[in-house]
Structures are given as C-alpha cells and as structure tokens.
C-alpha positions in Angstrom: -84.2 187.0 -148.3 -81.4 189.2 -146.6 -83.4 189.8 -143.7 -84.2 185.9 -143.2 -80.9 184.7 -143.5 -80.1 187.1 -140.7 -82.6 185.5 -138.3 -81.3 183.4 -135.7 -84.1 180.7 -136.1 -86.6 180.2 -138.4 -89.6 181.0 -135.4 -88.2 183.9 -134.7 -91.2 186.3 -135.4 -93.7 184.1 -133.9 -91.7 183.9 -130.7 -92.2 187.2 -130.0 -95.5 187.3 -130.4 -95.6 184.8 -127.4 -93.1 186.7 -125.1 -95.1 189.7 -124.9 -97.0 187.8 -122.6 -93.9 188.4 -120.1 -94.1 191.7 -120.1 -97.7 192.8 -117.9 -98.5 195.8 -116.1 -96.4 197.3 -113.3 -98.2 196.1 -109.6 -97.4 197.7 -106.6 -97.4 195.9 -103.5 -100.8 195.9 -102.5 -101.6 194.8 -106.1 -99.4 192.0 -105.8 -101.0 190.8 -102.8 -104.2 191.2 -104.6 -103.2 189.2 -108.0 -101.4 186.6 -105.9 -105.1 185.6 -104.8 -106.6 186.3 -108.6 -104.6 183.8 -109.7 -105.1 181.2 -107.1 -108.4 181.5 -107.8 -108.1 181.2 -111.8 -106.0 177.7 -111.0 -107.4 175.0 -111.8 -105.2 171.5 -111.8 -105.3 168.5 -113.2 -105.3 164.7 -111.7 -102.5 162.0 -112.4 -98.9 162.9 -113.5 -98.1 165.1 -116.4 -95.9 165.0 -119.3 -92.6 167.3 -118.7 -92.2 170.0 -120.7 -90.5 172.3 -118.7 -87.0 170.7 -119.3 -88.0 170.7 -123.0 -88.7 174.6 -123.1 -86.0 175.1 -121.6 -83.4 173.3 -123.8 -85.3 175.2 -126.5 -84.4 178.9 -124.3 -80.6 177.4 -124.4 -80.4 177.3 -128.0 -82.4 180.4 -129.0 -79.8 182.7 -126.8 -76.6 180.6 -128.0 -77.6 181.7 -131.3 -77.9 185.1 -129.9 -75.0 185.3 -128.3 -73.4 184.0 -131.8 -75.3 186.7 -133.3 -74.2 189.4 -131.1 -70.6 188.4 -131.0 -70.1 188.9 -134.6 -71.4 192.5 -134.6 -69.2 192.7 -132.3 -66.0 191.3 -134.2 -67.6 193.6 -137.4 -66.6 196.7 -135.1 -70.7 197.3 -135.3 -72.2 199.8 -132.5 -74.0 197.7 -130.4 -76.9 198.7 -127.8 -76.7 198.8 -124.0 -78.9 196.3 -123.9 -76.6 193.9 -126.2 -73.8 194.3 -123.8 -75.8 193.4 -121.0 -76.9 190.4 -122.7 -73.4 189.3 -123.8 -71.4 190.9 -120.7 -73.5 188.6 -118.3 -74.1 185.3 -120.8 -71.6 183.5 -118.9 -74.7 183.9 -115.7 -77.2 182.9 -117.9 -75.3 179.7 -119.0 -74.9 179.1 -115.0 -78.5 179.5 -114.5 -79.2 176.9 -116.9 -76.7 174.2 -116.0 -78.2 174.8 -112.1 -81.5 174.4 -113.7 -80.9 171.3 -115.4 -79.5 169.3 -112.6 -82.3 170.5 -109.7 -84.9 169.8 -112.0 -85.3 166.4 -112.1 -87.8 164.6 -114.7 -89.7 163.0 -112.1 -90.1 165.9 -109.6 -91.2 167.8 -112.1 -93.9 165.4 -113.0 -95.0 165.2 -109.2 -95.7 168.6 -109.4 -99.3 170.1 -109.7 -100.0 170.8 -113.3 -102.6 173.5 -115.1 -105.8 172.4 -116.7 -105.9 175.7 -118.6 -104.9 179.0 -119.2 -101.3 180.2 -120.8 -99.6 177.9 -118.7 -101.8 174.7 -119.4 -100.1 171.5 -118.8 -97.1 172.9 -117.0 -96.3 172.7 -113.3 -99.0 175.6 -111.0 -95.9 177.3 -109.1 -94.3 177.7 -112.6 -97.0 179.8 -113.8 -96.7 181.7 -110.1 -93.1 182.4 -111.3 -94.0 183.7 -114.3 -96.8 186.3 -113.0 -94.6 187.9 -110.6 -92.0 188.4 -113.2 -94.4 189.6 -115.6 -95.9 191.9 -112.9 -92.6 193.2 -111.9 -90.6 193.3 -115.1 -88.1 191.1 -114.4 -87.2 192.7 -110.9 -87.5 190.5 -107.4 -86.9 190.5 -104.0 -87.7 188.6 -101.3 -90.6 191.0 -100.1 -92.5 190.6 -103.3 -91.9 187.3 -103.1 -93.1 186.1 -99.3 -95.8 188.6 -100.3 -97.2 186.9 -103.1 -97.1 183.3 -102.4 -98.4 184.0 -98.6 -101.2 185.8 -100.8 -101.9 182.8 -103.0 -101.6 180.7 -100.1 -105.0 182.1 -98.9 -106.7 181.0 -101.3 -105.2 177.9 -102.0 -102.3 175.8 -100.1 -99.0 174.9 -101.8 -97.0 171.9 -101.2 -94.2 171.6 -99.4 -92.5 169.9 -102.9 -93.8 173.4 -105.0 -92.6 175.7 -102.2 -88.9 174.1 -102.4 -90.0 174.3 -106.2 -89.9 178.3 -105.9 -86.6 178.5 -106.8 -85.6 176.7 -109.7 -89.1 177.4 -111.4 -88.0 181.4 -110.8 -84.6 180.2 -113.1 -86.8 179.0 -115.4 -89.0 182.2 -115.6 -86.3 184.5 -115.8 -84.5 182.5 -118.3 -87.7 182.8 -120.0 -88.0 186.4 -120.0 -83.8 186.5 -121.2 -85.0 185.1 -124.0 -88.1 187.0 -125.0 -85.4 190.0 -124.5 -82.6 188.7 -126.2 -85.1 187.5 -129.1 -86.4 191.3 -129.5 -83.0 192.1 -129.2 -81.6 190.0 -132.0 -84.2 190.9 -134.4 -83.3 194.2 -133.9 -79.9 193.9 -134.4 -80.9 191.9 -137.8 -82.5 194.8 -138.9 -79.6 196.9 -138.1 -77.3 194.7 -139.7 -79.6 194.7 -142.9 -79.8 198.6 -142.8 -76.0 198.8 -142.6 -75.8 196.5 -145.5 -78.0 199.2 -147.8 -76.5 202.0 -146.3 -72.8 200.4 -147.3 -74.0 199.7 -150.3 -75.4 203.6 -151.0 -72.6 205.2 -149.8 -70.3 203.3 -152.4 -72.5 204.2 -154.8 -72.7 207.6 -153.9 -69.0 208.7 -153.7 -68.1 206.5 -157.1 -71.3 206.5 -159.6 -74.3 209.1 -157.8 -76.0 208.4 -161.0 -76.6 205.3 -159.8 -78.1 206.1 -156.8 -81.9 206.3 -157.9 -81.2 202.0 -159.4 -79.9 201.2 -155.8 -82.9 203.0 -154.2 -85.1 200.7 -156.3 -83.2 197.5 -155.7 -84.2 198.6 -151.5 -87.7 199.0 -152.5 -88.4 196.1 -154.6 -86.7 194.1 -151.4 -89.8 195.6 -149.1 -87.5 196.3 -146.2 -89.0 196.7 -142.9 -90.0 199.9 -141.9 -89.2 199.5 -138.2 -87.4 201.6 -135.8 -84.1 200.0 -135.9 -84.0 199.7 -139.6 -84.6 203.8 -139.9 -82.9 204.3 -136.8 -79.6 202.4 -137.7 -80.2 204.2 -141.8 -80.6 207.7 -140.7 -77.4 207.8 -138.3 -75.4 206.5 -141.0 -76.9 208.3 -144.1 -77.8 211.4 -142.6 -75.3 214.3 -142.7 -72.7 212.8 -145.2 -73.0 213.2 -148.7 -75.9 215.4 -150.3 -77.0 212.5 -152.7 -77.6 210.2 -149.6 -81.0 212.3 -148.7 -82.5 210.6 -151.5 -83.2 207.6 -149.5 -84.0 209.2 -146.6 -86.3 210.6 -148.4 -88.0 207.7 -149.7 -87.7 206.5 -146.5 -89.9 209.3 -145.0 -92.3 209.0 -147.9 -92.8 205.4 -147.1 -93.8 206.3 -143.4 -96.1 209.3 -144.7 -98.2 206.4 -145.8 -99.1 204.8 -142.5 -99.2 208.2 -140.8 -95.3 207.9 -139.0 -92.5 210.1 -139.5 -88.8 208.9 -139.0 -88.5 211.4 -136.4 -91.0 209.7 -134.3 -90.1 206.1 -135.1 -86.5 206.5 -134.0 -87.7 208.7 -130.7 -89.6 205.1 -130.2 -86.4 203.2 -130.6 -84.6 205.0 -128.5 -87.3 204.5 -125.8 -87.2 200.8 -126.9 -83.9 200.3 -126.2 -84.2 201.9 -122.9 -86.9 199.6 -121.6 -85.3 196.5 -123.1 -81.9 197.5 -121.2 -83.7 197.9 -117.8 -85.7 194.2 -118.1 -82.5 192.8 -118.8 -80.9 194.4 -115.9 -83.9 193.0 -113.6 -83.8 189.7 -114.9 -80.0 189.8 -114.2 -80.0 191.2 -110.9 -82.8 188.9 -109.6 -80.9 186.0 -110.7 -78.2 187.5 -108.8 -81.2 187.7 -105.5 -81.6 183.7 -105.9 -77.9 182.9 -105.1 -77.8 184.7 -102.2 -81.6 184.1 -100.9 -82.1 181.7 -98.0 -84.9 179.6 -99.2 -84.5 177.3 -96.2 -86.2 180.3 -94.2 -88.5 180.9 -96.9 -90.0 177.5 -96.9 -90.2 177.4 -93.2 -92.3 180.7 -93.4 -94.3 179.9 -96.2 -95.3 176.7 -95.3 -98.7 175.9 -94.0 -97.1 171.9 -92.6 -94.7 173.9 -90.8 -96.7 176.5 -88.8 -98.9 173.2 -87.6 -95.8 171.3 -86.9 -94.5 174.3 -84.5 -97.2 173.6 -82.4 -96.0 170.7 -80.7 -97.0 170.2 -77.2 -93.4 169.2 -76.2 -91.8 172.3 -77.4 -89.0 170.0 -78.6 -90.2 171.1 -82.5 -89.2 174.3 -82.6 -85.5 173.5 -81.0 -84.7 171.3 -83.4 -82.3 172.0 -86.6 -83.4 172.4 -89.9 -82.0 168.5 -91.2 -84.7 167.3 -88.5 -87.6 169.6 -88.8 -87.2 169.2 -92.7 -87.1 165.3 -92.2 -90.1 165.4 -90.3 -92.0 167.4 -93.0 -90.9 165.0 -95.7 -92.3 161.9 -93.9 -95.8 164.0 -93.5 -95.1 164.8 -97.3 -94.8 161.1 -98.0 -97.7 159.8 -96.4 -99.9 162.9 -98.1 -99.4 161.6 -101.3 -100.4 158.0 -99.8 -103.3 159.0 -98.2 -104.6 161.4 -100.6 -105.2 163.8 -98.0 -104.0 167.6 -97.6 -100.0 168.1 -95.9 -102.0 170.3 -93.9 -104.6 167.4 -92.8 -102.3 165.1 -92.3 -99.7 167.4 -89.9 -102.7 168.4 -88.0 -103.4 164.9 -87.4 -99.4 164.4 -85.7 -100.4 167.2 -83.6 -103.6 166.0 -82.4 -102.0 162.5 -81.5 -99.9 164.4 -79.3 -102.1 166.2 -77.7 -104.2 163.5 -77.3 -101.8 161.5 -75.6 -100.6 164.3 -73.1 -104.4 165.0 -72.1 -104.4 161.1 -71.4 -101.1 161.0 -69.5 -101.5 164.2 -67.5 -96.9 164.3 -67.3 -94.6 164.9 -69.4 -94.1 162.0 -71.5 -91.7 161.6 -75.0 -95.2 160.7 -76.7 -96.0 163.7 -76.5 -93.4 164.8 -79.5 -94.7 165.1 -82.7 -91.7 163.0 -83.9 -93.1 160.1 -81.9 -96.1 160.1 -85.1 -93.5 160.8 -87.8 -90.2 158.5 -87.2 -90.9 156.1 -83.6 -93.2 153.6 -83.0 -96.5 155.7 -83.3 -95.9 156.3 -87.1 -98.3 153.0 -87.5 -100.9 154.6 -85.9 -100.9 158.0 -87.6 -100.7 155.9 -90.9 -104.0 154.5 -89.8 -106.0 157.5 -89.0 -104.8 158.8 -92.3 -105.3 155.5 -94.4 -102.0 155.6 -96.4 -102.0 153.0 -98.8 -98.8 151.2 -100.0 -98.4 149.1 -102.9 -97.3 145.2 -103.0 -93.5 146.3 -103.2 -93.8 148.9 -100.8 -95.2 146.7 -98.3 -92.3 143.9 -98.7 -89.6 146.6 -98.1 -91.5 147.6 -94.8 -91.8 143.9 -93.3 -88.0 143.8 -94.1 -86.6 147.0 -92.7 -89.2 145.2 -89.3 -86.9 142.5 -89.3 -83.6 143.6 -90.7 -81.4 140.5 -88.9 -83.6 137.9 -90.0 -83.8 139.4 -93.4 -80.2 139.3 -93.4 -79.5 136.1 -92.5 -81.6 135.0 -94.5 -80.0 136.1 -97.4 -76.9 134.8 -97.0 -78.4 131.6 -96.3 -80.3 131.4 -99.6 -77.6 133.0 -101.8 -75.2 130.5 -100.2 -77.6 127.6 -100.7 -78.2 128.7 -103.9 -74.7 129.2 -105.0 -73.5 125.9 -103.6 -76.6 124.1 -105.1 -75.5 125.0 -108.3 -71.8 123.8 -108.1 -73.4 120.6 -106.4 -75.8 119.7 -109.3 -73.0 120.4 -111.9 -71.0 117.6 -110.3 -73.5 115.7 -109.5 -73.9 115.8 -113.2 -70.3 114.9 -114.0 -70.7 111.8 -112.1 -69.5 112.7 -109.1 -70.9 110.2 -106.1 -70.6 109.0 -102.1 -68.1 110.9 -99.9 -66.1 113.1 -102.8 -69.2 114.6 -103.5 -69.8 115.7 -99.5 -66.1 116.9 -99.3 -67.2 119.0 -102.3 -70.3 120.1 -100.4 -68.2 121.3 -97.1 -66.0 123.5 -99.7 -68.3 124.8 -101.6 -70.3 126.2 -98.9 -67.6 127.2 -97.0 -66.4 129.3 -100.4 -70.4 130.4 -100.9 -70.5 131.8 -97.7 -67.4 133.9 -97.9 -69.4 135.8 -101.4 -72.7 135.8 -100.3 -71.7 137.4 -97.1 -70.0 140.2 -99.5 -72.4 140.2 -101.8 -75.2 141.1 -99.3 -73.0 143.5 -97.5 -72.8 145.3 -100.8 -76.4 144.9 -101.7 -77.4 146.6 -98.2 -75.0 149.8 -98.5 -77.3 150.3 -101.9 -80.8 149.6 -100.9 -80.4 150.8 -96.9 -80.7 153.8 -96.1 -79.1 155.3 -93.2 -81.8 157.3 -90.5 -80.0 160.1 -88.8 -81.0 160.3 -85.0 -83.2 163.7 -84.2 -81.3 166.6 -83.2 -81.7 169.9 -81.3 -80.1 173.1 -82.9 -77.1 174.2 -80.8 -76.3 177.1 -82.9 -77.4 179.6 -80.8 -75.9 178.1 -77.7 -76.0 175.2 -75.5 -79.2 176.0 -72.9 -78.2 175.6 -69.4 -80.1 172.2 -68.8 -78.3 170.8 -71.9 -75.0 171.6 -70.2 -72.0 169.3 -71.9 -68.6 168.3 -70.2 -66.0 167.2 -73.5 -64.1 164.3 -72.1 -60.9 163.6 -73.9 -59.5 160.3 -72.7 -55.8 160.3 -72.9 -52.3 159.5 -71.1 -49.3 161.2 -69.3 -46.7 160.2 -71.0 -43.8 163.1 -71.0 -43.6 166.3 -70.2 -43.7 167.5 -74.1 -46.8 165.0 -74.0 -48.2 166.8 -71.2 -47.7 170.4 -73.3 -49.1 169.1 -76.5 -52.2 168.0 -74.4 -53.1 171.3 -72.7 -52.6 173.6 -75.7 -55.1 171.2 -78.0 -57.3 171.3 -74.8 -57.5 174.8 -75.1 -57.5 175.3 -78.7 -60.7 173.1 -78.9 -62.1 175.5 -75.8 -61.1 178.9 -78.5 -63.3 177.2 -81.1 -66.2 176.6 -79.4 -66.8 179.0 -76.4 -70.1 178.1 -75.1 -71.6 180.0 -71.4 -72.4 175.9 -71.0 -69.9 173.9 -72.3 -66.9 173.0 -70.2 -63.6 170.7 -71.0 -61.8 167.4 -69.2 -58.4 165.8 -69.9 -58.9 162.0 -68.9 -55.6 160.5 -67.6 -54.0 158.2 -66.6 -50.4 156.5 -66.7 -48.7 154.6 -68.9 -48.5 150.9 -68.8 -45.8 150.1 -65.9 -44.3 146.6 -64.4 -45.0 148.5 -60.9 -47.8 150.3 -59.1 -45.8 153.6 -59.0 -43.1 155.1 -61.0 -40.2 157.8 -60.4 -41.7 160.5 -62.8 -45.5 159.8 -62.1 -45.7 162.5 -59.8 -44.0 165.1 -61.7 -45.9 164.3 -65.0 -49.4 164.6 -62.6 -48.1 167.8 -60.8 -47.7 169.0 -64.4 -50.8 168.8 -65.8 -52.7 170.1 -62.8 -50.6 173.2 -63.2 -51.3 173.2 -66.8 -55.2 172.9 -66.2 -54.6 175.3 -63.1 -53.4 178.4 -65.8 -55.7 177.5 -68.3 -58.7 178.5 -65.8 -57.0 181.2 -64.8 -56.2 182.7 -67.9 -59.8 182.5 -68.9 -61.5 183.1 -65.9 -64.5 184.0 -65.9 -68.0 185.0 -63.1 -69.0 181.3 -63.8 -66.2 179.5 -62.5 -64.0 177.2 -63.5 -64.0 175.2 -67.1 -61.3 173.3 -67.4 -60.7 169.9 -65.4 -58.5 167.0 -64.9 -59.4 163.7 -63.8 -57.0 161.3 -63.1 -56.8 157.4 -62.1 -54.5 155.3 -60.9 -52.9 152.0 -62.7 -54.6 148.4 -61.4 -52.7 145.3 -61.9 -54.2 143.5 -65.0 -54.1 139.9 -64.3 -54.1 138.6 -68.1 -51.6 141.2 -68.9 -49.4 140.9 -65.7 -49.1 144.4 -65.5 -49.7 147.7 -63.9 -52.1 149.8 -66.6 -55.3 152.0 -66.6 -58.5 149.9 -66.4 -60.0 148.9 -70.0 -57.5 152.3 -70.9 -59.8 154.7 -73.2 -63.1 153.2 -72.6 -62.6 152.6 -69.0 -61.6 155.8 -68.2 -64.9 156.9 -69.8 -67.1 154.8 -67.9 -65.4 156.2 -65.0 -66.2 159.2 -65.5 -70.3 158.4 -66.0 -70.2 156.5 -62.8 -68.6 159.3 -60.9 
C-alpha cells in the first residue's frame, strides 16, 4: 500500500513495459541506412483519413512528467539525494514544457489526419513518419543529428517516397518521439525514486527503533516482510547506503535483505553494481533526448526538405533555369500547388511534378526559342495550370468548383454582390412598408433611400467578406540573396525635391545610408529632383541648391570609388508652367519624374 500511494499514476508499471520498446540496439551508420529501408519495406498504410491520436498521447506524456516533476520536486524539498538523472530531468523541465506547447500548436488536428497512417505493427493507426521518428530514436538512444537524419529518410526514401506534407512533418513528429522517450525515462525514473522513497521510509523507521528500543528491531523487520517490499536495485541500493555502517543492530536487515536475494540467486552486491549502471544509462538517454531537442531549434529544415524531397529534385529541372533562382516562398509555393493537385488526382507528387516538367519541355521542343512557357511555373500558377490539371485528372468537388468560376470572374462576382445584397436589403425594408400601408410616390421616395442606404452596407459588407475568403497571391520572385546578377542590374530611384540647403544634406546622407545597407557589385542609386513649385520659370537660389547636390553626389562617388565606376547619380528636370495650376512646378511631381526617368 506504501509503495502504490507513491506511484505517480495508477499505469505506472504497465507503462514501462511499453517504453522499452524505445530503447533498441545501438546502429551505426551503415546500419541506419540499412534499417531506414527495412522499415520502408515493413510499412504498410492504410486508405481514407484516420482518427488522431497523436495529440491524445501526447496530452497523456504531459501529465505523466507533471506528476514527475511534482514527484521529484518534493524529494527535493525533503533534502532527499537525488540521481543525476533526476536533475537532468528537473534542471531541463522548463524545455520539455516548451517542446510541448511547440508541439501542440504545429500539430494541427487536421494535418495530422492527412498524414499517411500504419495498418500494423507497434505504431498501427498513427501517422508513417511518426513511427520513422521513433526508430531513429530507438536506434540511437535518444541522440540526433542531422547526418543520421538526411541518412535515414534518403534511405527510406528508396524504397518508398514521402510526401512533401510528412517531410515538413519531420520535425514536430521528432518532438513528439523524444517527448516520448522523456517520458519512458522519467517514468523509470520516478518508480525508482518511489522505491527510494519507500526504502528511506523503513530505514527511518529502523534506525529509530534501533537507537531507542533494539529489542524491537526483529517486530519491525517483520512488519518489512509481511509488506513484500520489492527487491529491486533502488530499494537495496537506497537501504544499504543508509543502514550500512551505522549501528551494529541495523545488519539485521541487511541481512534479511541478502537472504531474500540468496533465493533467486542475486546478492545485494550485484544488484546495487546494476543500479549504479542503471542510473548511468538512464542519465546519458536523457542527456540525448535533451540535447537533440536542443539540434531541432537550431536545424534548418527548409534545406532539409529541399534535399529530401523527391517533387523538388524534379522541379530543379526546369528547362528555363528560372527554378532553381527562385526563393524559397516561391519554390515552396510551387510545391504546394503540385501537392494540392496530388491529392486531387490521386496520383504520386512525384507523377504529377514530372508531368509540369514534361509540359515544359514539351512546349520548348515545339517553339524552338526561349519562351516564358517554358517555366515550370507557367503549369503551376499562369494560365497553363488548366492544362496540367487535365493530364492529371484532378477532381474537385461542387464547392470547389463554384469558388474557381468566381476567383475567373472576380468583378463580376463582385458586383454582383453588392447588387443582390442591396436588392435584398432594400426589398426587405420595401415589403415591410408596403405592409404598413404605405402606397404611390411615398413608397418610391422610400425606394431611392433605401437603396441609396443599402448600397452604402452592402458595399462594406462585401469588402469585408472578401478580406476573409480572398486570398492574396504573391507574384514569383528570384532570390537576391546572394547578389543581384549582372543582367538583373537595378538603378533605385528616389523621387524627391531641392528645397534648401539642409534639405539638400538630409537627402545625400539617406542616399548613402541606403547605399551602406545594401552594397551590391550591381545595384546603383538616383536622387530624382526637381524644384519646388514657383510663380516663375527660374528662381534666385535654383542654381545654388542644383550646384549643391551635384557636389554632394560628386563626393559620394568619390568617396566610394570603386574599378566599376560610378554609382551614384542625379537627375534633374526643370519646372513647366501648369496651366490648371497657373504655376511653374515639376511635371505630374513624383510620378512624373519617374516616368521620366523610364522614357530616358
């Protein structure tokens, strides 16, 4: 009864049976690569969507290491010696409580259902790549790195293809696994510690005994046998460093305790030696599990989809080229739109970015030039995504097709909205009156009000529908990051006016601080001026405020010169008389002067 009041949950014992499945043999590399393809083989998954337990499990991790935690924090505040393990555990809880919150909001309960689910095996019924998280832990002991890891899933991968949803699925399922294997720890931990705690309790209670009444040693003794405690290692272990050595009469249940190992063939020599080694290995799993949780924050799994993924080696062989200059937002956009239309078409992502490829090809062999058609993007987001959809017979249900004829003719769509909400809102205050006897020309004064206020909230009401159901497309872009190339070569234009001479200093140091910040071999910088407004052509200070900035642009290139030339630049118009205005003034001002500049 002592011993089960100490548990932290009433499972306890048959948990642990089940977490020794966490702990496999040691592979080495070339093993892992090998087992990586074992168990791609021994996958097999089932149709349709599955129920979600992971989110489930994992609430029930959360509370069995809370009442860890709870567990070891009173030893703790009872001055008890705890393990190096323990201190682990409760040092680094705070991490483990972050892991879980992260969990719990990147783990949707409809991604997870997505997800490719087991038929069979240990992991049946959960998500594939969370059963591929939990071999390479179980393989490694709780220790990863990103070797092991591109390693084993570019293993499984040869067997069997993951999809692009499981592959950014890596990560969190890995939080899940180690959290996992936290809590098979922290459970064999805290049943130690019970046991601990129960042999401190008899030990208290002997050495009381001992200094005050030894007679009554040999009752006490009995009272421990008739309780059946368990003869494990931390029970001796935690009895004989606090019996043995102190008073003589305390060797009596020692003794007993040795006599009760005699029968099964153990000494307490040898079970503590196992405890110590026990300790040992539980400290260094812990330390694993921590440090690769550790590894996750500061992994790059952008690159590590982009390597493992099968869409995106197809996808990099665009005819263009343009694919493989893009940034990541793009190149991920694409692979979500052949992601999409996978699940549609029930074909492979593999299948279906293979057939974007081949329309490219296809239409460069036709063409024989260079041609935008010739992009892989064309397929994905332009005007050819209807055809790739046909070769790979997506199909689309009643509501998905209604949102695609609208988002064909947004204005009309539009319009039409307000029309019928107004219609529909005016109708309504019409009949009402109607109702209330109203007749003849009242009722069409009423009419020209009511849709005048209708208008006025369906136009807002629309406007706020939209911001909610449309959503925005970003336009394709190339990655900069590693420099502008030379035929991409960019002139930054900043339109403004010469208005003083403090005007004039302002101007050229914020030109130049905007040159410091982004120093590119092919990026150069313009001031855009012109005067201000004026009654005449000319004024007395215009060519002193002009003479200034020249000079101004004059040292900035000569303060960073450089082999290529010059890269700063002032262009400079004159005012026109405005004949609406009747003044003197810059054409159209800011956007004027940047139309200039195209033109010239």
């Amino acid at each position: 009864n002592i011993l089960r009041t100490h548990l932290p949950c009433a499972d306890l014992r048959r948990k642990i049976t089940v977490d020794e499945l966490l702990r496999s043999e040691l592979f080495s590399k070339k093993q892992m690569r090998q087992h990586g393809k074992d168990v791609a083989r021994s996958h097999n998954l089932r149709t349709g969507r599955s129920s979600n337990q992971l989110l489930n499990r994992m609430a029930d991790n959360e509370k069995v290491l809370i009442n860890v935690r709870n567990l070891l924090t009173k030893a703790v505040k009872d001055n008890h010696s705890i393990t190096p393990a323990e201190e682990w555990f409760l040092d680094n809880f705070y991490l483990i409580e972050e892991q879980i919150r992260t969990a719990r909001r990147h783990l949707p309960r409809v991604y997870s259902r997505e997800l490719p689910h087991l038929t069979d095996g240990p992991s049946a019924g959960l998500p594939r790549v969370y059963d591929i998280a939990l071999e390479m832990i179980s393989h490694g002991d709780g220790r990863l790195d990103s070797n092991v890891l591109s390693l084993f899933v570019d293993a499984y991968q040869s067997v069997t293809e993951l999809k692009l949803g499981e592959l950014w699925a890596v990560p969190i399922m890995l939080r899940l696994a180690l959290i996992e294997n936290i809590r098979r720890i922290a459970v064999r931990i805290s049943t130690d510690r019970t046991h601990r705690n129960l042999a401190g309790i008899w030990s208290d209670r002997m050495t009381v005994i001992a200094e005050k009444d030894p007679k009554s040693l040999f009752l006490e003794i009995a009272d421990m046998a008739r309780s059946d405690p368990p003869m494990v290692g931390a029970f001796v272990a935690e009895m004989t460093r606090r019996l043995q050595g102190q008073n003589p009469a305390l060797a009596l249940p020692l003794t007993w305790i040795e006599q009760r190992l005699a029968e099964s063939g153990q000494t307490i020599k040898s079970l503590v030696h196992l405890e110590t080694q026990q300790q040992a290995a539980d400290q260094v799993s812990l330390s694993n599990s921590i440090g690769s949780i550790r590894f996750l924050g500061t992994m790059d799994w952008r690159e590590f989809v982009e390597t493992m993924s099968v869409v995106e080696r197809m996808l990099r062989e665009d005819p263009s080229d343009i694919y493989v200059r893009m940034d990541f937002t793009t190149r991920d956009r694409y692979r979500h739109v052949i992601e999409r239309i996978a699940k549609k078409s029930l074909l492979p992502e593999s299948e279906v970015a293979r057939t974007a490829i081949n329309l490219a090809r296809k239409n460069r062999s036709e063409n024989g030039h260079a041609d935008y058609k010739e992009h892989v993007g064309f397929y994905l987001i332009d005007r050819g995504f209807s055809e790739l959809e046909q070769l790979t017979k997506a199909r689309y249900s009643t509501v998905e097709k209604m949102m695609r004829l609208g988002r064909r003719i947004p204005l009309l769509l539009y319009i039409g909205s307000i029309i019928l909400t107004t219609c529909s809102l005016a109708g309504i205050m019409l009949m009402k009156a109607h109702t209330d006897g109203l007749q003849g020309w009242p009722l069409l004064i009423l009419l020209f009000i009511t849709l005048l206020s209708a208008s006025h909230l369906a136009i807002a009401l629309v406007n706020w529908l939209a911001t909610l159901l449309v959503t925005p497309h970003p336009l394709p872009k190339i990655d900069f990051s590693q420099g502008t190339p030379p035929e991409c070569r960019t002139l930054v234009a900043i339109p403004t006016m010469l208005l003083s001479e403090n005007n004039i200093h302002k101007i050229i140091e914020a030109l130049e601080i905007r040159f410091l910040a982004n120093r590119d071999d092919h990026l150069f910088f313009a001031l855009l001026t012109d005067f201000r407004d004026a009654g005449e052509e000319t004024m007395p200070d215009d060519e002193t405020l002009l003479s200034m900035a020249q000079k101004g642009i004059e040292g900035l290139n000569a303060k960073h010169q450089d082999m290529k030339g010059d890269r700063f630049f002032l262009f400079h118009r004159p005012r026109l008389w405005n004949h609406q205005e009747h003044i003197w003034m810059g054409y159209e001002r800011k956007r004027g002067k940047l139309a200039d500049l195209n033109a010239f």
